[in-house]
C-alpha positions in Angstrom: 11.2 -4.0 17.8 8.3 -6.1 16.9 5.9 -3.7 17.7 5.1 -1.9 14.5 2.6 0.5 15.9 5.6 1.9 18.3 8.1 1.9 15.3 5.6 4.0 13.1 5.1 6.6 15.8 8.6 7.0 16.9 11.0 6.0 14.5 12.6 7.7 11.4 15.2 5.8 10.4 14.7 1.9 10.3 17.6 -1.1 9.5 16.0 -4.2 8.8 18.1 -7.5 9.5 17.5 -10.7 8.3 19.5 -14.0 9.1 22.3 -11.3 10.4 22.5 -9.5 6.8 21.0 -5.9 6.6 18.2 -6.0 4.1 17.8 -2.0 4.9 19.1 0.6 6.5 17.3 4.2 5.8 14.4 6.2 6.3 11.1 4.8 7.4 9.5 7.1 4.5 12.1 5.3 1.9 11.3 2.3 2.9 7.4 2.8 2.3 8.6 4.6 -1.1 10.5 1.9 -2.3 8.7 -1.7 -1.6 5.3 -0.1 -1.6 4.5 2.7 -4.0 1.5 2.7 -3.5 -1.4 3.9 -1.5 -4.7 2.5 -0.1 -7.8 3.9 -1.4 -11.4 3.1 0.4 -14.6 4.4 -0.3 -18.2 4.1 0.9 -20.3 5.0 -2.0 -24.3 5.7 -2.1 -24.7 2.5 -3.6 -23.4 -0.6 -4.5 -21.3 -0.7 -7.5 -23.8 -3.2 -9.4 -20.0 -4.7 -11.5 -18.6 -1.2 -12.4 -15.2 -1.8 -13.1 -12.7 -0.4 -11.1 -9.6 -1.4 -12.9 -9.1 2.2 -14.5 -8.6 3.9 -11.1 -6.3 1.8 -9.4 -5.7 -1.7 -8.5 -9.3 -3.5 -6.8 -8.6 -5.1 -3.4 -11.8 -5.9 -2.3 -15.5 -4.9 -3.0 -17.8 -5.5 -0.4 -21.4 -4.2 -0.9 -21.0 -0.1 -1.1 -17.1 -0.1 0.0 -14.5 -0.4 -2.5 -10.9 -0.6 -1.4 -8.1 0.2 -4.2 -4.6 -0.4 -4.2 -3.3 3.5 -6.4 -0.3 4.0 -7.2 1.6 7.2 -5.6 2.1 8.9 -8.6 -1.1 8.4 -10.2 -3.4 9.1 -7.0 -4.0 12.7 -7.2 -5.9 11.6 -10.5 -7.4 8.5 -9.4 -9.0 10.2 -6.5 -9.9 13.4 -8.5 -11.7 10.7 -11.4 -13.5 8.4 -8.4 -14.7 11.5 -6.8 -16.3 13.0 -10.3 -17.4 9.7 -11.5 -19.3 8.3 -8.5 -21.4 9.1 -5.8 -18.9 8.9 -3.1 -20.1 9.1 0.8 -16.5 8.6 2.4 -13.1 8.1 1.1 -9.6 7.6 3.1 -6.5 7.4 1.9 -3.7 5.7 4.0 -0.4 4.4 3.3 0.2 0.8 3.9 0.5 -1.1 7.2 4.2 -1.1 8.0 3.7 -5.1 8.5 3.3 -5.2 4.7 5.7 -3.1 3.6 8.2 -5.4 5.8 6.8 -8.4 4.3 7.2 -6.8 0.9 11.1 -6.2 1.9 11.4 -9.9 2.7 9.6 -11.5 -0.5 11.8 -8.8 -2.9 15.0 -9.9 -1.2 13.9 -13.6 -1.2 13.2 -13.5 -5.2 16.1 -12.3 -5.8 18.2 -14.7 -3.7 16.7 -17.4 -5.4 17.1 -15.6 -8.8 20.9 -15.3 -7.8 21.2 -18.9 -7.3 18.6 -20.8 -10.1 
């Protein structure tokens, strides 16, 4: 399917094919596991951030006035969330895994290194 909203909501098991060679075949959840291990991390704070440096909690995707969004790795977020929350005045903060668009898109540039790694 091409509609990654549908195959979030009702799939488990994916297989992803590429020029007629499977590039995956498994659960949606490994998928995620594997080519992003990661989560995303946004918070509103009180206040902007004034060039604090995020860099110790996770991986800065964008700062924009009061939000912050972080790229955290899965095994370090229970800390990174447990540090932001102690060392800032947070309003909101959400935690979501990636959009399945990019984990795909992960799958594709991986496999595509590697090809090209293979041959030169």
């Amino acid at each position: 399917s091409h509609y990654m909203a549908d195959i979030t909501a009702l799939c488990d098991r994916v297989i992803l094919i590429h020029h007629g060679a499977i590039m995956y075949d498994g659960r949606l959840a490994g998928l995620t596991a594997r080519f992003a291990p990661f989560r995303e991390v946004k918070l509103e704070l009180a206040a902007p951030p004034d060039g604090r440096d995020f860099s110790t909690y996770g991986e800065v995707e964008a700062i924009d006035g009061r939000e912050v969004r972080l790229l955290v790795q899965r095994d370090t977020l229970t800390w990174s969330v447990n540090r932001l929350l102690a060392d800032l005045e947070v309003r909101d903060l959400t935690v979501t895994d990636p959009p399945i668009e990019e984990v795909i898109a992960r799958v594709f540039e991986t496999q595509e290194a590697l090809a090209a790694d293979e041959h030169g």
